[in-house]
C-alpha atoms as an extended CHARMM CRD file, in Angstrom:
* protein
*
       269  EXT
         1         1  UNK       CA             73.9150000000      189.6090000000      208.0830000000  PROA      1               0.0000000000
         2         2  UNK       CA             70.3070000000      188.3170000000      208.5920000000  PROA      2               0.0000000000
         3         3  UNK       CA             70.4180000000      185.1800000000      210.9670000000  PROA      3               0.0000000000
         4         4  UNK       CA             68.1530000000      183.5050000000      209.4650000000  PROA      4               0.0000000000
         5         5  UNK       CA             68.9570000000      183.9820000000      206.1450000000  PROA      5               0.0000000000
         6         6  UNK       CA             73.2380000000      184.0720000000      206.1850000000  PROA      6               0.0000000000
         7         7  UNK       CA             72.8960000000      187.3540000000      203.1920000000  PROA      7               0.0000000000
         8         8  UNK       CA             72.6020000000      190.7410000000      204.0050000000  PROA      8               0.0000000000
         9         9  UNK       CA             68.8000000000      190.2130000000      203.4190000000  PROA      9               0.0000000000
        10        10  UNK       CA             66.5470000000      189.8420000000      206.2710000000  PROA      10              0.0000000000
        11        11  UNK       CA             63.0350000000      188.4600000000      205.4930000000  PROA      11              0.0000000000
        12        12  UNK       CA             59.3700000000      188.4030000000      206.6320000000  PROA      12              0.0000000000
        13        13  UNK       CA             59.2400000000      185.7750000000      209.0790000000  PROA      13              0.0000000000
        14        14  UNK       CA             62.5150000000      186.9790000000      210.8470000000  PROA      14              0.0000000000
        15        15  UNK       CA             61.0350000000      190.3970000000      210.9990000000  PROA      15              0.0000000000
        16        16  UNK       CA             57.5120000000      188.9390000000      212.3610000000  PROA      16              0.0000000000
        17        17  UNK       CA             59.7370000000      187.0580000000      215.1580000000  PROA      17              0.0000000000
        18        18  UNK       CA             61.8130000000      189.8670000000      216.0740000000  PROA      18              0.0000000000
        19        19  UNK       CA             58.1380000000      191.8770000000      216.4410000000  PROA      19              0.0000000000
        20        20  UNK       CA             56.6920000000      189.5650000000      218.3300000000  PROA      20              0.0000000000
        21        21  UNK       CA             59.9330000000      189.5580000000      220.6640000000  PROA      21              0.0000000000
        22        22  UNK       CA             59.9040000000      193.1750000000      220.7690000000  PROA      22              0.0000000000
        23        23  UNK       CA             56.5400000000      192.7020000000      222.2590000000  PROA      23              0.0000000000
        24        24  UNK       CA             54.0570000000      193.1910000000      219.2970000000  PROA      24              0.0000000000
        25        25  UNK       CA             50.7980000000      191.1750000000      220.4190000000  PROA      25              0.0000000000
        26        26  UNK       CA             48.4550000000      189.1510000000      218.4110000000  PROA      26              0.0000000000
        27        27  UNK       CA             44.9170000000      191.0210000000      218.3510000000  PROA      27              0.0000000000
        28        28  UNK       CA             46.4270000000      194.0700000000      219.4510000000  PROA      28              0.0000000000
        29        29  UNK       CA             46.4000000000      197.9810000000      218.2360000000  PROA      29              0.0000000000
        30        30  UNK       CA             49.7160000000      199.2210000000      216.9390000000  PROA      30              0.0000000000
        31        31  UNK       CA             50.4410000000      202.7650000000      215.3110000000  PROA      31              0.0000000000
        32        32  UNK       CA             53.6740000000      202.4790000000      212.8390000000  PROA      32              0.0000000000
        33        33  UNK       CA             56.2420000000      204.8430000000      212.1510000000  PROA      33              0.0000000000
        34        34  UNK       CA             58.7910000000      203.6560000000      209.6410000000  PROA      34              0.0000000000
        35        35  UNK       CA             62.0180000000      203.9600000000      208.6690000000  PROA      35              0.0000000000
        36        36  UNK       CA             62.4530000000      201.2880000000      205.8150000000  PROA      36              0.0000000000
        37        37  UNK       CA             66.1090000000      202.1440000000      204.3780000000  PROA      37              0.0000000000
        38        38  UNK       CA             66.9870000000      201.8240000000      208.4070000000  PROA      38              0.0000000000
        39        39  UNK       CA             65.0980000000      198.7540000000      208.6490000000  PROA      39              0.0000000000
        40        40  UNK       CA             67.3800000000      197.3590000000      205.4390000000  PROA      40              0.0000000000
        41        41  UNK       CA             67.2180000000      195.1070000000      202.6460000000  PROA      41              0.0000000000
        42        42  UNK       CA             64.1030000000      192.7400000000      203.1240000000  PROA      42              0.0000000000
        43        43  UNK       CA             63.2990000000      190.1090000000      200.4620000000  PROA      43              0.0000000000
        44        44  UNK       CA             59.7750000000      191.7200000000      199.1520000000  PROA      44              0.0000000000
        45        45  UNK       CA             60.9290000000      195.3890000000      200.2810000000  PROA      45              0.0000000000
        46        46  UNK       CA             58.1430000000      197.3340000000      201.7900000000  PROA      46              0.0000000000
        47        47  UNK       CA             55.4510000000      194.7720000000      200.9920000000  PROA      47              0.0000000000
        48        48  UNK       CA             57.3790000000      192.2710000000      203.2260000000  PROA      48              0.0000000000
        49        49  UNK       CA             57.4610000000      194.4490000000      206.1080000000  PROA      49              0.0000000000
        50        50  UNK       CA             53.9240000000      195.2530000000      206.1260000000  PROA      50              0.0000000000
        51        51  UNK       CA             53.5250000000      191.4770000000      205.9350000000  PROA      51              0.0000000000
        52        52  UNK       CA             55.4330000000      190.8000000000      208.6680000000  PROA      52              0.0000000000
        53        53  UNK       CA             53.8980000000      193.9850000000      210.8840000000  PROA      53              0.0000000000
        54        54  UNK       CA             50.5990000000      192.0070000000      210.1170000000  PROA      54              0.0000000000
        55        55  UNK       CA             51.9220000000      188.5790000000      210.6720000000  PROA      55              0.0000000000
        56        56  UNK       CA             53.0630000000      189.7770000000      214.2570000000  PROA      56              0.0000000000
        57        57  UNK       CA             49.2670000000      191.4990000000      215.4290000000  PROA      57              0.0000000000
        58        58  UNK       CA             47.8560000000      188.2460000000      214.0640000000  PROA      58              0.0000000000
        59        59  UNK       CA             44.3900000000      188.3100000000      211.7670000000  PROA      59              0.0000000000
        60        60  UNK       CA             42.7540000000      190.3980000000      214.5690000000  PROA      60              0.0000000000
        61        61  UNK       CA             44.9620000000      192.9680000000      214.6870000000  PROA      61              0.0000000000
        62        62  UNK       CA             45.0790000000      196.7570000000      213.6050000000  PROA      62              0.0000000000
        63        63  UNK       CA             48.1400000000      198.6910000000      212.3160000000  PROA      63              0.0000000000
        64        64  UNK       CA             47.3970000000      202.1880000000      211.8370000000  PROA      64              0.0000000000
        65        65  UNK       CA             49.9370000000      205.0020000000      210.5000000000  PROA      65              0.0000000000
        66        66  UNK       CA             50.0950000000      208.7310000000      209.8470000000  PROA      66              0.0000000000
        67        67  UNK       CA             48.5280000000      209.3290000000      206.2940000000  PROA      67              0.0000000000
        68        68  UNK       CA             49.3840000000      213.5070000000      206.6850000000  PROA      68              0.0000000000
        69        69  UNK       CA             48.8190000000      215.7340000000      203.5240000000  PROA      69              0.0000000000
        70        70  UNK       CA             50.7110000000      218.8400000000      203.8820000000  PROA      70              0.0000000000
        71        71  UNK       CA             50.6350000000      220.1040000000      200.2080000000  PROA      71              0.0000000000
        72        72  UNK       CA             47.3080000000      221.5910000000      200.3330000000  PROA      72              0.0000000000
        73        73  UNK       CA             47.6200000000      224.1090000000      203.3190000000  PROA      73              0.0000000000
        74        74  UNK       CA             49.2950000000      227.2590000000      202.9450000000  PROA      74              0.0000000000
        75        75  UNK       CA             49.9780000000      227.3300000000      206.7910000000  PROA      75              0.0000000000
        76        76  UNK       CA             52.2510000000      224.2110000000      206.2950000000  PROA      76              0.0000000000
        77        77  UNK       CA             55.9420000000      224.3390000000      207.3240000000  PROA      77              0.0000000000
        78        78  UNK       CA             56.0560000000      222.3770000000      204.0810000000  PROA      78              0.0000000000
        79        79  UNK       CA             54.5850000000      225.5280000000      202.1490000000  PROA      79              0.0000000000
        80        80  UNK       CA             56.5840000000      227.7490000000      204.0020000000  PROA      80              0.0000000000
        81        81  UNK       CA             59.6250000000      226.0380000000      202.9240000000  PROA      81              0.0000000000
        82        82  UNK       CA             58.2170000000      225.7290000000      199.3060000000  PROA      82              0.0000000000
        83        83  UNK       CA             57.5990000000      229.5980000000      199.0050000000  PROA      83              0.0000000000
        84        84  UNK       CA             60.5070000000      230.6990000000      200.5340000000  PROA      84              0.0000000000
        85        85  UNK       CA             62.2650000000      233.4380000000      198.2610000000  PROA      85              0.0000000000
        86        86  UNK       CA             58.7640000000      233.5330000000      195.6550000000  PROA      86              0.0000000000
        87        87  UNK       CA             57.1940000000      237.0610000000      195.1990000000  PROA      87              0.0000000000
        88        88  UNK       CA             53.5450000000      236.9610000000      195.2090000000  PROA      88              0.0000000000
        89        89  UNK       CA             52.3210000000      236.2790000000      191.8590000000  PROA      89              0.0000000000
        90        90  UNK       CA             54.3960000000      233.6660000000      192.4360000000  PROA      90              0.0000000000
        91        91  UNK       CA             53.1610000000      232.1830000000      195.8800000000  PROA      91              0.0000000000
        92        92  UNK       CA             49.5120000000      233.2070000000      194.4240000000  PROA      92              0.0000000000
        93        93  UNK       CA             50.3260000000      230.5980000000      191.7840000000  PROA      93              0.0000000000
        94        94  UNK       CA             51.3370000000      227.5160000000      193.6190000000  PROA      94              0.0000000000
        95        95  UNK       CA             48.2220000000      228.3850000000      196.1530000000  PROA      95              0.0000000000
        96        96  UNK       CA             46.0700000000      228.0640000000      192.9980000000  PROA      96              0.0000000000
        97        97  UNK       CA             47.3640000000      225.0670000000      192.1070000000  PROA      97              0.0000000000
        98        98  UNK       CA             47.4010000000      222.9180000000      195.3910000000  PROA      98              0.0000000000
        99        99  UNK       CA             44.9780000000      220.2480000000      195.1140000000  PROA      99              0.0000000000
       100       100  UNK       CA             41.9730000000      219.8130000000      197.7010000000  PROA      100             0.0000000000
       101       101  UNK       CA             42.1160000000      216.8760000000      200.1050000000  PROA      101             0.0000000000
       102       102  UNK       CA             40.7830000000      213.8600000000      198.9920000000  PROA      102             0.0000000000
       103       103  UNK       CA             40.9290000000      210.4720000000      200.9280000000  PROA      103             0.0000000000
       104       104  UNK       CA             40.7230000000      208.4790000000      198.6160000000  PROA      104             0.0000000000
       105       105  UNK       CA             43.0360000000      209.1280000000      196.2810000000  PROA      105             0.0000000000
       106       106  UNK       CA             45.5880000000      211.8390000000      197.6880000000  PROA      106             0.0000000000
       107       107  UNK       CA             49.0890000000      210.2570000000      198.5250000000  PROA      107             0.0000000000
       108       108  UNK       CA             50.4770000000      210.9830000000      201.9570000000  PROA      108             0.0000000000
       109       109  UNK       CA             52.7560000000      212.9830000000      202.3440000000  PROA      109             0.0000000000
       110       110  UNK       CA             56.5860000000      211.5380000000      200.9270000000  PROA      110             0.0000000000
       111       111  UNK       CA             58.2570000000      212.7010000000      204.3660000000  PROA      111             0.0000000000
       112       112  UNK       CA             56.1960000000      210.1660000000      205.8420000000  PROA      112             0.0000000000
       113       113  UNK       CA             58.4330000000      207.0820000000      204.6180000000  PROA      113             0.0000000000
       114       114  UNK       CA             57.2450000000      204.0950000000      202.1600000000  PROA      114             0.0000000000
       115       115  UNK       CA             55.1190000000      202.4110000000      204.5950000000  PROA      115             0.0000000000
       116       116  UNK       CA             51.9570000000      204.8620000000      205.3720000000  PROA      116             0.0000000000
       117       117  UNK       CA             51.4160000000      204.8430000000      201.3330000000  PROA      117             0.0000000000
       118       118  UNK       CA             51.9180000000      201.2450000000      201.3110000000  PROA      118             0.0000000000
       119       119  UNK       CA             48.7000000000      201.1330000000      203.6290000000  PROA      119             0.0000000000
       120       120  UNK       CA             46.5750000000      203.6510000000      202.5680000000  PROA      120             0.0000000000
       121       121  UNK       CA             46.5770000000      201.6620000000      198.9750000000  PROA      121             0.0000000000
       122       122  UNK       CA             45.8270000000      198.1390000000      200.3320000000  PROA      122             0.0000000000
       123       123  UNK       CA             42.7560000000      196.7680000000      199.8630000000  PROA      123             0.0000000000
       124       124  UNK       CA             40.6030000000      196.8680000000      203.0420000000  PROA      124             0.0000000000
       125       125  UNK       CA             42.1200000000      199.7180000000      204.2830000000  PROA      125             0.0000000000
       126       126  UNK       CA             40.4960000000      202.8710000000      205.7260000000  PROA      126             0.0000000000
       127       127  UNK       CA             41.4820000000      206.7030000000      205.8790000000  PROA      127             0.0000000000
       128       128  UNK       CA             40.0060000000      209.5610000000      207.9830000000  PROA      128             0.0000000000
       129       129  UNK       CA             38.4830000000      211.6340000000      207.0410000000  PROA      129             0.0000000000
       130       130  UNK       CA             41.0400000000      215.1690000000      208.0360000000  PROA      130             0.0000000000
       131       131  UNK       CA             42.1520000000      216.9310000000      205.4330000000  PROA      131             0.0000000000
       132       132  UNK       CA             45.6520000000      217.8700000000      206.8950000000  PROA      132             0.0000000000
       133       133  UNK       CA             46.4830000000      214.3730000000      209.1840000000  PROA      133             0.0000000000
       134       134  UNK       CA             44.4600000000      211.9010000000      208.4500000000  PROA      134             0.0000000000
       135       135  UNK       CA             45.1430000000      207.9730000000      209.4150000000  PROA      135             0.0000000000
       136       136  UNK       CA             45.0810000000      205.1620000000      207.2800000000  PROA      136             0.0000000000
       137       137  UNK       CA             44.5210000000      201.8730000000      208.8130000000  PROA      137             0.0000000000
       138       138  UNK       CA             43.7750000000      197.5850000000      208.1600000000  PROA      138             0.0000000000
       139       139  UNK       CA             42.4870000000      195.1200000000      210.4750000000  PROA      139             0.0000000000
       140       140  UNK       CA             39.1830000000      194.2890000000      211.5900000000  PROA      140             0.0000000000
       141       141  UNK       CA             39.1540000000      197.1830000000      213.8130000000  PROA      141             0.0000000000
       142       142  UNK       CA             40.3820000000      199.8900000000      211.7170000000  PROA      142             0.0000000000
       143       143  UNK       CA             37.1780000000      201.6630000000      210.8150000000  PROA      143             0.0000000000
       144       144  UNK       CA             36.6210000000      202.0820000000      214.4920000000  PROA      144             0.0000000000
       145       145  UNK       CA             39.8280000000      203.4460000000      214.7020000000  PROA      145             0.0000000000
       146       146  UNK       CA             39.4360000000      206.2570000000      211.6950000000  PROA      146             0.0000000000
       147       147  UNK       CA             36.2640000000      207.0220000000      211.7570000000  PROA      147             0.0000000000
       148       148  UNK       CA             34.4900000000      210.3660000000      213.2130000000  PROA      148             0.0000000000
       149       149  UNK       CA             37.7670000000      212.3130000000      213.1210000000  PROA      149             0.0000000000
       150       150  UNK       CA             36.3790000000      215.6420000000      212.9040000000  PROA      150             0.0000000000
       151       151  UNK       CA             37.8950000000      217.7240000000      210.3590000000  PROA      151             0.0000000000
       152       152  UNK       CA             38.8340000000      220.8210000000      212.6670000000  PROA      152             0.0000000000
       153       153  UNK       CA             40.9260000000      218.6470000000      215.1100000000  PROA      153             0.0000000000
       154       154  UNK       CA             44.1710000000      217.3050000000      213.7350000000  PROA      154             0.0000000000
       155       155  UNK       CA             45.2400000000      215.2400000000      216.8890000000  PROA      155             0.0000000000
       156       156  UNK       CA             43.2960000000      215.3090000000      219.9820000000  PROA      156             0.0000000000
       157       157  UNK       CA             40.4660000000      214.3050000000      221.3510000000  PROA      157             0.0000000000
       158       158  UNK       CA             38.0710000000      213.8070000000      217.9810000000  PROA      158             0.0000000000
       159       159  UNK       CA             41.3530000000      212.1020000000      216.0010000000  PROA      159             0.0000000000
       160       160  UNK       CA             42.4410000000      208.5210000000      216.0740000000  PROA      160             0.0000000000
       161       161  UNK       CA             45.0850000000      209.3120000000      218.6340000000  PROA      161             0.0000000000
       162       162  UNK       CA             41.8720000000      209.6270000000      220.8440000000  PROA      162             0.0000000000
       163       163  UNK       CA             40.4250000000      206.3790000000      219.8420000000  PROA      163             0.0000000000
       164       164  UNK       CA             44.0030000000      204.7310000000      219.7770000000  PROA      164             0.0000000000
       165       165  UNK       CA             44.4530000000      205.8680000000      223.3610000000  PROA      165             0.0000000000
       166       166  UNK       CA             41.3120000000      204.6000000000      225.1010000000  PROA      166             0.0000000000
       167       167  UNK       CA             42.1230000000      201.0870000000      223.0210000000  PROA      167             0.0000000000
       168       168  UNK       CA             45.3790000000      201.0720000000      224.9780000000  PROA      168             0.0000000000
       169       169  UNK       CA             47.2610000000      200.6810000000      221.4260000000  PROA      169             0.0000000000
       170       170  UNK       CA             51.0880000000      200.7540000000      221.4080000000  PROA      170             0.0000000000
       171       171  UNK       CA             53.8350000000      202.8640000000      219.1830000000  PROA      171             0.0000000000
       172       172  UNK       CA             55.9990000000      200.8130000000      216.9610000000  PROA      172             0.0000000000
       173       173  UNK       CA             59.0470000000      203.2380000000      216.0290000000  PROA      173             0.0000000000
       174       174  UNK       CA             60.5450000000      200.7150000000      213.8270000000  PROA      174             0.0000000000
       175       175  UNK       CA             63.8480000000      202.6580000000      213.0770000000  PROA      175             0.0000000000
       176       176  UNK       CA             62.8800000000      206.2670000000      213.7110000000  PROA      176             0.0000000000
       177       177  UNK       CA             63.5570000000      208.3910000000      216.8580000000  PROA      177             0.0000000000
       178       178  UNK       CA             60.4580000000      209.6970000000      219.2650000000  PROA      178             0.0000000000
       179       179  UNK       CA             60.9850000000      213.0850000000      216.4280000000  PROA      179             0.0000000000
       180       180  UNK       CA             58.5180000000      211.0120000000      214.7000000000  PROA      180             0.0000000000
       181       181  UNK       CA             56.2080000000      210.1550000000      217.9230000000  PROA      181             0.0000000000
       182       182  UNK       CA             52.9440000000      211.6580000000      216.8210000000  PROA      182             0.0000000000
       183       183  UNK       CA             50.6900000000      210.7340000000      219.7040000000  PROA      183             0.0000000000
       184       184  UNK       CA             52.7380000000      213.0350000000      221.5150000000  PROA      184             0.0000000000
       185       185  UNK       CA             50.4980000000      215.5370000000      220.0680000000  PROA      185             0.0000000000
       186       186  UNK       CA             47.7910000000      214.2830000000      221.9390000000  PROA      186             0.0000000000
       187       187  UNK       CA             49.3210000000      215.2900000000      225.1360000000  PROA      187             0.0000000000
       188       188  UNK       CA             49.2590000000      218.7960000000      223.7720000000  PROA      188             0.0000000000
       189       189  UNK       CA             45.7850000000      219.1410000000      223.5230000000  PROA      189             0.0000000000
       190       190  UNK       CA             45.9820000000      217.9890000000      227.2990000000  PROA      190             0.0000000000
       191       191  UNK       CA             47.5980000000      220.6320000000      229.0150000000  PROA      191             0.0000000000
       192       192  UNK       CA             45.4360000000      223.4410000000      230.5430000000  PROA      192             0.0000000000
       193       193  UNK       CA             44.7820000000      226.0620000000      228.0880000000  PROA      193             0.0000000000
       194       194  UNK       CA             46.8940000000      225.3360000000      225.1900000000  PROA      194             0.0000000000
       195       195  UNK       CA             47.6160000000      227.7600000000      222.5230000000  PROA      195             0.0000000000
       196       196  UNK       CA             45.7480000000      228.2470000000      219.8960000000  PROA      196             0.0000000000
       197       197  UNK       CA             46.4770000000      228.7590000000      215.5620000000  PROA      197             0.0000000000
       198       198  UNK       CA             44.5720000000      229.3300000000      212.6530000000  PROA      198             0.0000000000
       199       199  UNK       CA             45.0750000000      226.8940000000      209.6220000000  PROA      199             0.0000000000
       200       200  UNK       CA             44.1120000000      226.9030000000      206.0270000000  PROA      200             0.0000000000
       201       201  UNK       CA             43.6220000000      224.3250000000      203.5280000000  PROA      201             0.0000000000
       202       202  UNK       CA             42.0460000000      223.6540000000      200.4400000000  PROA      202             0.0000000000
       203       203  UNK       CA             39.2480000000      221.1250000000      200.4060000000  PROA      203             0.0000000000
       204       204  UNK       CA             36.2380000000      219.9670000000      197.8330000000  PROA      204             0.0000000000
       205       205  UNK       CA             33.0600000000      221.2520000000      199.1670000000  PROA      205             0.0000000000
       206       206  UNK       CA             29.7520000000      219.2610000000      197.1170000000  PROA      206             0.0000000000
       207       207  UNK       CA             32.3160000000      219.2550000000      194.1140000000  PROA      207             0.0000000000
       208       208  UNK       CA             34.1510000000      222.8100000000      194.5800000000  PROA      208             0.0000000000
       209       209  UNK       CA             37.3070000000      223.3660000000      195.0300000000  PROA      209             0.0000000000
       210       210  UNK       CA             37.6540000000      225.7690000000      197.9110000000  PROA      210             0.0000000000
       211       211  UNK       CA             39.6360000000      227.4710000000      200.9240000000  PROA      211             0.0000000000
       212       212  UNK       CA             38.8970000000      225.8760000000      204.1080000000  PROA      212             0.0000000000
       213       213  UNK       CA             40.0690000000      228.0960000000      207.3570000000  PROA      213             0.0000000000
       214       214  UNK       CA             40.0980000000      226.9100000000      210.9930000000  PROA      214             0.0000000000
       215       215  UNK       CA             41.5360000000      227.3010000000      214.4070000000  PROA      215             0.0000000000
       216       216  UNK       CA             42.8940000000      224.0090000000      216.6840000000  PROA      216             0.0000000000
       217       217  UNK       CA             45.9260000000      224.1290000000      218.9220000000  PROA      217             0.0000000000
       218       218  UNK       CA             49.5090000000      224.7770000000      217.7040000000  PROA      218             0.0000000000
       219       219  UNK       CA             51.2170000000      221.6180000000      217.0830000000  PROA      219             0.0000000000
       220       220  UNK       CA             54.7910000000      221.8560000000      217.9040000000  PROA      220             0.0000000000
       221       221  UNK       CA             57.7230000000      218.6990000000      217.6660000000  PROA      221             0.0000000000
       222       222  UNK       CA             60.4480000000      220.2930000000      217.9310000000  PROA      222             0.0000000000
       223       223  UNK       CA             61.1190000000      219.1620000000      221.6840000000  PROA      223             0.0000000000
       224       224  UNK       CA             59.6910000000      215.2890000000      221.2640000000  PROA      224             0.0000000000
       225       225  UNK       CA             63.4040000000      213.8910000000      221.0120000000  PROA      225             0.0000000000
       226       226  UNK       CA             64.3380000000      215.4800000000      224.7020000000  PROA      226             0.0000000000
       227       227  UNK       CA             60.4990000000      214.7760000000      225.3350000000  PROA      227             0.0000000000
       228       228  UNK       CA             61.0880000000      210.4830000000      224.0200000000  PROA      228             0.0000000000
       229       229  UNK       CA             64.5430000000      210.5660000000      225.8650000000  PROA      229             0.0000000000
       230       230  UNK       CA             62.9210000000      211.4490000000      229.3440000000  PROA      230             0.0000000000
       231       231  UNK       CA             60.2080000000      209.1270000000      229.0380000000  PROA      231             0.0000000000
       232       232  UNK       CA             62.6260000000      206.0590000000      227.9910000000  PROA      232             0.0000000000
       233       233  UNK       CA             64.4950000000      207.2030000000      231.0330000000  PROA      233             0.0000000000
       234       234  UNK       CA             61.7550000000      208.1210000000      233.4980000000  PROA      234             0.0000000000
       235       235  UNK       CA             58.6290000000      206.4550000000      231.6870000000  PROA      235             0.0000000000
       236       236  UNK       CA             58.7290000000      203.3140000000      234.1620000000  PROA      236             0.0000000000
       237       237  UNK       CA             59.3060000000      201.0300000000      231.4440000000  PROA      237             0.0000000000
       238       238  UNK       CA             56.9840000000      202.6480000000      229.3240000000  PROA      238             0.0000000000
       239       239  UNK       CA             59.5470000000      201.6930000000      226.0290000000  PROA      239             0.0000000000
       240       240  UNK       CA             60.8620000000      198.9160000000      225.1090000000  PROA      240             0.0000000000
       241       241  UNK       CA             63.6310000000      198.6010000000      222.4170000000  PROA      241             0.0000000000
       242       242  UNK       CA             65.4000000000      196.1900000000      220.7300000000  PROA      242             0.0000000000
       243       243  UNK       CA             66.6410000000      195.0220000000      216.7750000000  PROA      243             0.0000000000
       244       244  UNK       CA             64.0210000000      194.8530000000      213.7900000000  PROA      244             0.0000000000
       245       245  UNK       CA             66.5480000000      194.0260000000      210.5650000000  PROA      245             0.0000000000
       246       246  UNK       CA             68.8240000000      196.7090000000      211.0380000000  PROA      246             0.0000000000
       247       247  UNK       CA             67.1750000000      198.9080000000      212.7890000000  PROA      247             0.0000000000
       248       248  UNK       CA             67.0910000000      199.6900000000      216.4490000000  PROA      248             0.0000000000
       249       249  UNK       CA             63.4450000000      199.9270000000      217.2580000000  PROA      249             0.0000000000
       250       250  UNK       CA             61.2260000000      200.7530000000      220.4610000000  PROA      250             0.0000000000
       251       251  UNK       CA             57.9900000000      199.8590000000      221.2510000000  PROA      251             0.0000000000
       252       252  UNK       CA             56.1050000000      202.5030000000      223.7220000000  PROA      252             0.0000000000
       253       253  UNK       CA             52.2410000000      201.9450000000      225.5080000000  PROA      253             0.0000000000
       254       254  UNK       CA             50.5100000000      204.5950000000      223.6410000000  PROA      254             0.0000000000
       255       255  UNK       CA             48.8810000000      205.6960000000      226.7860000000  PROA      255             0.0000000000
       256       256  UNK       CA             51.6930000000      206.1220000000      228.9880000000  PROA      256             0.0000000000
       257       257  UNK       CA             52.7900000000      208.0080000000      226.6590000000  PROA      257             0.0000000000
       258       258  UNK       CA             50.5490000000      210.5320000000      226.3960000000  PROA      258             0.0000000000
       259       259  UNK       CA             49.9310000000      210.6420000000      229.9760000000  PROA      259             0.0000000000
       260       260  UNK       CA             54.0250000000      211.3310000000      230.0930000000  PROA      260             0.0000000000
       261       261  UNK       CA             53.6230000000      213.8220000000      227.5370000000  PROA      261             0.0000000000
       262       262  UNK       CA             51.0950000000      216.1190000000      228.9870000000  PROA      262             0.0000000000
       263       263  UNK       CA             53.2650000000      216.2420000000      232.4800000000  PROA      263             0.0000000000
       264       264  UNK       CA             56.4370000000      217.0810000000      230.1630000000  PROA      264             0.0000000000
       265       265  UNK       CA             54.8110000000      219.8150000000      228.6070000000  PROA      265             0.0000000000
       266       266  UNK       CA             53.2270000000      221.5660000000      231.7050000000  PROA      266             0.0000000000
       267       267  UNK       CA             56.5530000000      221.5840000000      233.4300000000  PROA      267             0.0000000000
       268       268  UNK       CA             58.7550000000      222.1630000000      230.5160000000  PROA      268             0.0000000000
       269       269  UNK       CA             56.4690000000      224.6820000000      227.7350000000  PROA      269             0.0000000000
């Protein structure tokens, strides 16, 4: 039961406090990944904990959060998934019909949770401008934060993570596990020589719809949980963790790790 309240139902000012004790700073930088249904049930759902994400960085902070659009690359895992067991007439047919990016209006993806789309549509906020992982992001810094993220780098050095990183920002993982940690990424992109992929997506060009192919480095998750569980253990106090609602939460210096990250991956890839 919520402390505050005596229900089941935590609200916005008891999530703000347990922020704020968690360590989220007033004026500061904080990228969001979100769990909601771990988080519980909030009086003003998803609205409230925005609110109270905002209430905790204070009127000068920035909260920023994946705003990833999968369904309009054909070298997606998503697509891959989507395709699997199609002939090609078939697969031809849902590659015709995949919409091209467009950051205005294109919804992130639904495997990102409630709160990136809860973002991207408030007024004030700001996307970038990638057609496969953009940001969204409100505050008074979050155009610095989006902007110039150059459409053939998903996560390094031209990307938010980038910007994020030199503004010493900090990961709230507000009910998810370090799966979710995308700044890891950026640590990728920091190792000697990392591999290389091409991608595909569709994009509008001056008004036409049209293929868009590229080559950045190969993004690969599927080791950030042992990655997350050595730096919680190792990362010098990197993380922080305690309760949000219901959820067990951390909250990790951005740059630390991504520093951590890049070490991890040159002694472990």
């Amino acid at each position: 039961m919520s402390a505050l309240t005596g229900t089941g139902v935590h609200t916005e000012r008891q999530l703000a406090a347990q922020l704020a004790g968690l360590g989220v700073e007033p004026g500061g930088f904080l990228l969001v990944h979100a769990s909601l249904r771990a988080v519980g049930p909030v009086a003003g759902g998803g609205e409230a904990v925005l609110r109270a994400v905002r209430r905790a960085l204070g009127p000068d902070g920035t909260v920023v959060v994946p705003a990833f659009t999968a369904r309009n690359s054909d070298t997606s895992p998503a697509y891959r998934e989507r395709v699997r067991g199609l002939g090609g007439a078939q697969r031809a047919a849902v590659r015709a019909a995949m919409p091209p990016y467009d950051a205005e209006h294109m919804a992130c993806d639904a495997g990102l949770g409630v709160l990136p789309e809860l973002v991207r549509t408030s007024p004030g906020a700001v996307r970038s401008a990638h057609p496969q992982t953009s940001f969204a992001a409100l505050g008074p810094y979050a155009e610095k934060v989006v902007s110039a993220h150059r459409p053939d780098c998903h996560l390094g050095e031209d990307s938010p993570l980038a910007r994020l990183y030199d503004l010493r920002a900090r990961i709230l993982l507000l009910g998810t596990g370090f799966g979710t940690c995308t700044a890891f990424h950026l640590g990728e992109y920091r190792v000697a020589r990392p591999p290389l992929r091409t991608y595909r997506c569709v994009v509008r060009d001056g008004g036409v719809r049209r293929w868009w192919r590229y080559e950045d480095v190969a993004l690969d998750d599927g080791d950030f949980g042992a990655l997350g569980a050595d730096l919680e253990r190792d990362g010098g106090g990197a993380v922080r963790s305690g309760a949000v609602g219901s959820a067990w939460c951390r909250l990790v210096g951005l740059a630390e790790a991504v520093d951590f990250a890049r070490l991890w991956f040159a002694r472990n890839r």
